[in-house]
Each structure stands twice: as structure tokens, then as C-alpha cells.
C-alpha beads as a LAMMPS data file, in Angstrom:
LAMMPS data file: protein, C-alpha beads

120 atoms
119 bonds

1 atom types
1 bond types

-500.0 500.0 xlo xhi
-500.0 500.0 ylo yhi
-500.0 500.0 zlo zhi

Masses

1 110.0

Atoms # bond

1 1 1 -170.072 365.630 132.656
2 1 1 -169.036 366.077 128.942
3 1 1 -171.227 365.612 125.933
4 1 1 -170.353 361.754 123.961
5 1 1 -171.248 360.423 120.766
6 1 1 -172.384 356.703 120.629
7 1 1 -172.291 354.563 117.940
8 1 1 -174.727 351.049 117.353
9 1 1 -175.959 349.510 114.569
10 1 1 -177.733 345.777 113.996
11 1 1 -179.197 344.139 110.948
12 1 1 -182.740 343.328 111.487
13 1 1 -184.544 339.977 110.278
14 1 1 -187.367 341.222 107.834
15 1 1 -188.171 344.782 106.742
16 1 1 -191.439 344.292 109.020
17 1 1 -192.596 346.981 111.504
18 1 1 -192.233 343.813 113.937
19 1 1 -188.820 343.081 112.718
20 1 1 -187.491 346.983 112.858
21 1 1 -188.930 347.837 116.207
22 1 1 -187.479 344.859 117.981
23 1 1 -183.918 345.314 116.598
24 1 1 -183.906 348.918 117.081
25 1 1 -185.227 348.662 120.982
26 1 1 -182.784 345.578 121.312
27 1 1 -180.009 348.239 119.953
28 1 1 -181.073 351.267 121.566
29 1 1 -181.073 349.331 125.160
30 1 1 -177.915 347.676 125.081
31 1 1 -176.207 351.168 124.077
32 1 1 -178.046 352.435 127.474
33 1 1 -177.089 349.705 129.495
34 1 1 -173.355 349.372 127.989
35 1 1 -172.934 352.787 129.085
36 1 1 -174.736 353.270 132.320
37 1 1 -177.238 355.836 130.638
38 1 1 -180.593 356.612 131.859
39 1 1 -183.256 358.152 129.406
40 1 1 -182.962 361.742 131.183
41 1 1 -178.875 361.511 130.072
42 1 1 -179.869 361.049 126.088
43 1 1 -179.281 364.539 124.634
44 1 1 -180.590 363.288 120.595
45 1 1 -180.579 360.447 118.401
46 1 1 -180.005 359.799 114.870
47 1 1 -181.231 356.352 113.120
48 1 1 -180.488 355.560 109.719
49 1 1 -181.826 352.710 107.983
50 1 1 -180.489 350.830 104.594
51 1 1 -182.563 351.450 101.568
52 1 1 -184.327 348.300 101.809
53 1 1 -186.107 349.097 105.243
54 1 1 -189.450 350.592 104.735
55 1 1 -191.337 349.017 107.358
56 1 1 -191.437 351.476 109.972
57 1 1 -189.339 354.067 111.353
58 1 1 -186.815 352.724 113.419
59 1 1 -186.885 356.537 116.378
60 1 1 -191.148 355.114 116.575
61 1 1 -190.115 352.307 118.383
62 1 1 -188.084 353.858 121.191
63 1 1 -190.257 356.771 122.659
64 1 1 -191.640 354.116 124.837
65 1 1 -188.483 353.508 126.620
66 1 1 -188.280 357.150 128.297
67 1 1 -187.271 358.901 125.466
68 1 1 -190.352 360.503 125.170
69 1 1 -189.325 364.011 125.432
70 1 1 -185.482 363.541 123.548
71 1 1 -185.297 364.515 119.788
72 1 1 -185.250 361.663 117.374
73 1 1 -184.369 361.524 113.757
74 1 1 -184.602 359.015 110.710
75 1 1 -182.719 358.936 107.387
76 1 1 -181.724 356.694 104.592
77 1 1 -178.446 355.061 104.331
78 1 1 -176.219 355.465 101.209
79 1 1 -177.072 352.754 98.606
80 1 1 -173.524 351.235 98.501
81 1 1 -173.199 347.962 96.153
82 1 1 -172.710 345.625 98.496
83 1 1 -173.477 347.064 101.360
84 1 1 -174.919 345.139 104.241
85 1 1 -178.446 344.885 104.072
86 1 1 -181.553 344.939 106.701
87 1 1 -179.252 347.386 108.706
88 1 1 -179.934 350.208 111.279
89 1 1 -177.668 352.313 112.475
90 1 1 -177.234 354.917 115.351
91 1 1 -175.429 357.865 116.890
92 1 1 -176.716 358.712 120.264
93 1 1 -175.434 361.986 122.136
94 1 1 -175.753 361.621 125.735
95 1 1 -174.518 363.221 129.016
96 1 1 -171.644 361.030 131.024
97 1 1 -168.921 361.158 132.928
98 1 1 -167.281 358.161 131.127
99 1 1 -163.902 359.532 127.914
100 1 1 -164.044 358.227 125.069
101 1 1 -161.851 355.187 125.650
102 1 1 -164.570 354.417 128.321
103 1 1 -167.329 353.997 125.806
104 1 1 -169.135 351.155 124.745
105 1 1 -170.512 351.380 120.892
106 1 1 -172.618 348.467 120.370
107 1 1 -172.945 346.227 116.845
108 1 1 -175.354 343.322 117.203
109 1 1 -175.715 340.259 114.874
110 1 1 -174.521 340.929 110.773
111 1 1 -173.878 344.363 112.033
112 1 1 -170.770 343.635 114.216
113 1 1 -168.825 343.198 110.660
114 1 1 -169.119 346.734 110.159
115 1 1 -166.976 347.465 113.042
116 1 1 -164.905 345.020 113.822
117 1 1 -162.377 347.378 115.557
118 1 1 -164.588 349.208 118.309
119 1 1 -167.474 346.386 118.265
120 1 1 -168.335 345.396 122.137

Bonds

1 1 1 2
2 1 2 3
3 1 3 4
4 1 4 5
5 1 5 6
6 1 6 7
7 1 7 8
8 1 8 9
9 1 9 10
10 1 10 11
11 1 11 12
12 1 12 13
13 1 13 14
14 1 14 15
15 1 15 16
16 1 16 17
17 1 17 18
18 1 18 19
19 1 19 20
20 1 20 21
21 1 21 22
22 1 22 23
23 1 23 24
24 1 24 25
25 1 25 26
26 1 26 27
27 1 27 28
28 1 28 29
29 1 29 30
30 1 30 31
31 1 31 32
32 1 32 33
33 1 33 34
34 1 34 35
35 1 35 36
36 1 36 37
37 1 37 38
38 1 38 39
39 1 39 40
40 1 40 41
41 1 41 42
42 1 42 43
43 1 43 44
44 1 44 45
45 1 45 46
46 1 46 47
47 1 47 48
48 1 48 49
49 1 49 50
50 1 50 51
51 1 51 52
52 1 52 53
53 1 53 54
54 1 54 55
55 1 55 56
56 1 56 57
57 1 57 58
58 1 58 59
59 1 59 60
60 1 60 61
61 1 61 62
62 1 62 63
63 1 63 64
64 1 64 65
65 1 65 66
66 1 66 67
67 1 67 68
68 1 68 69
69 1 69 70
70 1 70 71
71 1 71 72
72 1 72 73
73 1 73 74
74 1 74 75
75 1 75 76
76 1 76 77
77 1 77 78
78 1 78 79
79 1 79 80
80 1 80 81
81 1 81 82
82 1 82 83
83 1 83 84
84 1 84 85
85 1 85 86
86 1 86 87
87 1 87 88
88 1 88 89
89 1 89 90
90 1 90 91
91 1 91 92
92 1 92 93
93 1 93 94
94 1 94 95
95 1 95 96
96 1 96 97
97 1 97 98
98 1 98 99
99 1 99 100
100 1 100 101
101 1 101 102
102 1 102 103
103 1 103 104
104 1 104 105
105 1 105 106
106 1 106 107
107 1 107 108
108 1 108 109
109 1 109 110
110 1 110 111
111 1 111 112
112 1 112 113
113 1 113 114
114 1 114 115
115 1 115 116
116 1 116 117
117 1 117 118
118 1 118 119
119 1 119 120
């Protein structure tokens, strides 16, 4: 098993506490399921959010899918003219046996224009 960092991010609809919770569970399961990971295999996770998200905190809306017990953090984004807006991003650490050509980072909807390169 080795320690790997995952990357995600998705731009969200509305800066709602609806809107934030469903893109960041959307997110946070398709990194999971991309990458064969169960909740007991998540070591931490870090969300950022872009400036204009205020609605809720995106790590709220996952410690009902078995992440309970794993430490979760929130921070602001740089405010970069022009960056994309609505956006949440994430680094998970989790245990795997999968290198890192093996894994999957995720970018849903605007957000898969950050990444173009490693975007599944």
C-alpha cells in the first residue's frame, strides 16, 4: 500500500447549500469509485472553494458518506481575474495499491477545463 494524492474539482450551479453539497458529494464519489476507494482507505481531505461560494462548506456535505471519522478541511481559493467561478476543488490522500500513472483525478462539468491534461 503507498500513500496517493487525488485531485477533483467541479463547478457547482448556484452558491446554494443545495447547489454545493450536491456537487461536492457528486465529486467526492466519483474520486472513490474512479479509484476503487472505500471510506476506511481516505487518510484526509482538503476542499477549497472560489471566493464566490459562501453557501455552505463543501467537507459538511461528505461526513455522511463514511467519512465520518477522516479529517476534513475547507479554504478559499485565490481570487484570480478570470478565474473559473462556482468551483470546488479537492486533494484527497488515501491508502492504495494503485502508482501514480494508475490514478484517476476527476474534473466534472466547467471544471474539466482546468485540467485538460490528467482530466478522466
Amino acid at each position: 500500500m503507498s500513500v496517493r494524492a487525488i485531485r477533483g474539482a467541479t463547478q457547482v450551479s448556484a452558491n446554494s447549500e443545495a447547489a454545493i453539497a450536491a456537487g461536492t458529494q457528486e465529486l467526492v464519489r466519483e474520486m472513490m469509485s474512479a479509484n476503487n476507494l472505500d471510506p476506511h482507505s481516505i487518510i484526509s481531505v482538503l476542499f477549497t472553494a472560489s471566493p464566490d461560494l459562501t453557501g455552505a462548506f463543501p467537507a459538511a456535505s461528505v461526513r455522511s458518506m463514511g467519512l465520518e471519522d477522516t479529517p476534513l478541511i475547507c479554504a478559499v481559493e485565490i481570487d484570480v481575474p478570470g478565474a473559473l467561478q462556482r468551483t470546488i476543488r479537492v486533494m484527497m490522500h488515501a491508502e492504495t495499491e494503485k502508482s501514480k500513472a494508475e490514478i484517476s483525478h476527476i474534473y466534472l462539468h466547467g471544471a474539466k477545463s482546468l485540467r485538460t491534461d490528467i482530466a478522466q
